[in-house]
KEKE-3310 file (N, C-alpha, C; in steps of 0.2 Angstrom, whole numbers, plus 5000, padded with zeros to 4 digits):
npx = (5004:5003:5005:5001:5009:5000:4988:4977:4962:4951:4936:4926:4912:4911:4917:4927:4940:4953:4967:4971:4975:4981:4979:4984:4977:4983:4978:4966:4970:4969:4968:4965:4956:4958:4950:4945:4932:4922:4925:4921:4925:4930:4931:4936:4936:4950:4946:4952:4961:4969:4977:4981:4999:5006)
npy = (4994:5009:5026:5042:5062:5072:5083:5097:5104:5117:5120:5135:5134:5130:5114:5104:5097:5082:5073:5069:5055:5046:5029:5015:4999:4985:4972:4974:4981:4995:5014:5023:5038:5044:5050:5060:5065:5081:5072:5059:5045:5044:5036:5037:5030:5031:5036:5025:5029:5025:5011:4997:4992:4977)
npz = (5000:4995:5001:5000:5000:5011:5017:5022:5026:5023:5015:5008:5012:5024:5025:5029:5025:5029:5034:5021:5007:4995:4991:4986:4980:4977:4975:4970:4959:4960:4961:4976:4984:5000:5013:5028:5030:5037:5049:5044:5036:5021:5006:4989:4971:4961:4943:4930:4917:4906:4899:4909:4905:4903)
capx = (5000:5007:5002:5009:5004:4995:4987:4971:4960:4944:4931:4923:4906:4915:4916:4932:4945:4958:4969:4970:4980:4982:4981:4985:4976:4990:4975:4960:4974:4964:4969:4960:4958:4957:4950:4941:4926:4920:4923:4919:4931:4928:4935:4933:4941:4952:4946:4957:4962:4974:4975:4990:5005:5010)
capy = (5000:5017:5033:5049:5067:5073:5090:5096:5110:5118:5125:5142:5131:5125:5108:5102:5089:5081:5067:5066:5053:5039:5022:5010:4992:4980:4965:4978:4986:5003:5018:5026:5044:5042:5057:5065:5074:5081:5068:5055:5043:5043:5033:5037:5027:5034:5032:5023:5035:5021:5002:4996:4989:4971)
capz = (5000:4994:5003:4997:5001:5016:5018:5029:5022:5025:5011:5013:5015:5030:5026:5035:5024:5033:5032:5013:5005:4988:4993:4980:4983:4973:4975:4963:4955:4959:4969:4979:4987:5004:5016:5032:5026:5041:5056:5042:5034:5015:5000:4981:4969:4955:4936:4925:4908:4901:4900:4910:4899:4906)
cpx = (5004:5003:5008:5004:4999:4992:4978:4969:4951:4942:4928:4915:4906:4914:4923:4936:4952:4959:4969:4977:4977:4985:4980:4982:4978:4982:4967:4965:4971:4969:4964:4961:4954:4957:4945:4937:4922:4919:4923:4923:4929:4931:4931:4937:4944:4951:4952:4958:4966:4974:4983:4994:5007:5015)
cpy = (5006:5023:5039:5057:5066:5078:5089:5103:5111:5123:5131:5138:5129:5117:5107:5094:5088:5072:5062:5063:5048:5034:5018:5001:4988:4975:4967:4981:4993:5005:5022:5034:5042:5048:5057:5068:5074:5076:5062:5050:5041:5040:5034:5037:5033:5031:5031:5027:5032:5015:5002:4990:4981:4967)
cpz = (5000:4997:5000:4999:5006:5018:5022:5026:5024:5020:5011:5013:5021:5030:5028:5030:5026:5030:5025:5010:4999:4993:4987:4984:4976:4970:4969:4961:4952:4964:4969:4981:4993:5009:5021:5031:5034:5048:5051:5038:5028:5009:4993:4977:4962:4948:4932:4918:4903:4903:4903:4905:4905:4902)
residu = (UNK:UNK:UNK:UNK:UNK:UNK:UNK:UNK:UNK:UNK:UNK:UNK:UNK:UNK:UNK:UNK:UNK:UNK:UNK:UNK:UNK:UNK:UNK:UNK:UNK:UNK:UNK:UNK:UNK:UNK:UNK:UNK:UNK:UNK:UNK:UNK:UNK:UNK:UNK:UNK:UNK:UNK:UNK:UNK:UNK:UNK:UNK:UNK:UNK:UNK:UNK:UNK:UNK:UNK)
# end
C-alpha cells in the first residue's frame, strides 16, 4: 500500500478535509483517494484513463 501526500483544508462552505492521501490496493489494481470529510472517513476510487502495459 502506497500513501503519498498529506494535507488538511477547509472549504469556505465549511466543510472540513483532513487526512487526505492515495492508497494503491495491489490485489484491485485501483487507487483510491482516501479522506476526512468532516469527522467521516471517505473513499473514492480513481478512474482509469489508460490500459496498464503488462
Amino acid at each position: 500500500m502506497l500513501e503519498e501526500g498529506i494535507t488538511d483544508t477547509e472549504l469556505e462552505n465549511g466543510t472540513v478535509i483532513e487526512d487526505v492521501h492515495l492508497v494503491y490496493d495491489a490485489a484491485k489494481n485501483q487507487t483510491f483517494i482516501v479522506a476526512t470529510v468532516n469527522g467521516h472517513k471517505m473513499q473514492y476510487p480513481l478512474k482509469k484513463k489508460t490500459a496498464s502495459v503488462r
